[in-house]
N, C-alpha and C positions, 0 to 999 in steps of 0.2 A: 653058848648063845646068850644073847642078850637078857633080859629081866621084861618083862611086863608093864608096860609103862601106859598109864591111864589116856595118857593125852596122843598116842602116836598109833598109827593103824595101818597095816600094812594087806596088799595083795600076793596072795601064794598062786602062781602061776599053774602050778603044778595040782592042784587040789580047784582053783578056781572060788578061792571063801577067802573072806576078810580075817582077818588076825587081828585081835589087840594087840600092840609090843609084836617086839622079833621072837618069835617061837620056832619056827623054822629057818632053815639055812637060807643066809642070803643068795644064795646061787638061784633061788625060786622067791623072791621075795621083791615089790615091786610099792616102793615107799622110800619115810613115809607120807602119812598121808593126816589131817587135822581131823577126819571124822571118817565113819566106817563106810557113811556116800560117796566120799573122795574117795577111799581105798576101792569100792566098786566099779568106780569108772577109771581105772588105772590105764586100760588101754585104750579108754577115748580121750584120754588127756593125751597120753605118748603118742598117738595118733597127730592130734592135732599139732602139738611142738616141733614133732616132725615135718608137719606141711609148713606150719610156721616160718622152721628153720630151711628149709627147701625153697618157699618162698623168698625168704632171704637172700640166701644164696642166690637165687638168679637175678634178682634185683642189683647184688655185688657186682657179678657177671656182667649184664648189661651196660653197667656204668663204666665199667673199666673197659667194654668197646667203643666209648662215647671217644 
């Protein structure tokens, strides 16, 4: 695994705690992230990108029935 790295913060799905650096396996690891606030709100960011990108997509959709 990774090293500990001052500036990169990651969310552990599986524990539900911010990590500094990769400490645990990517497989439960959800970054990174610029600060340990960012790494907190990991699933309200993924949340939103998804709507985003969902959004998107139908807006695709729509035009190509035009």
């Amino acid at each position: 695994m990774g090293s500990p790295s001052t500036d990169e913060y990651y969310f552990n799905t599986l524990t539900g705690k911010v990590e500094r650096g990769q400490l645990s396996s990517w497989t439960h690891l959800m970054g990174p992230y610029p600060s340990p606030e960012a790494a907190q709100h990991a699933f309200d960011t993924a949340r939103q990108r998804t709507k985003d990108w969902d959004d998107e997509d139908k807006r695709w959709g729509d035009e190509e029935d035009d």
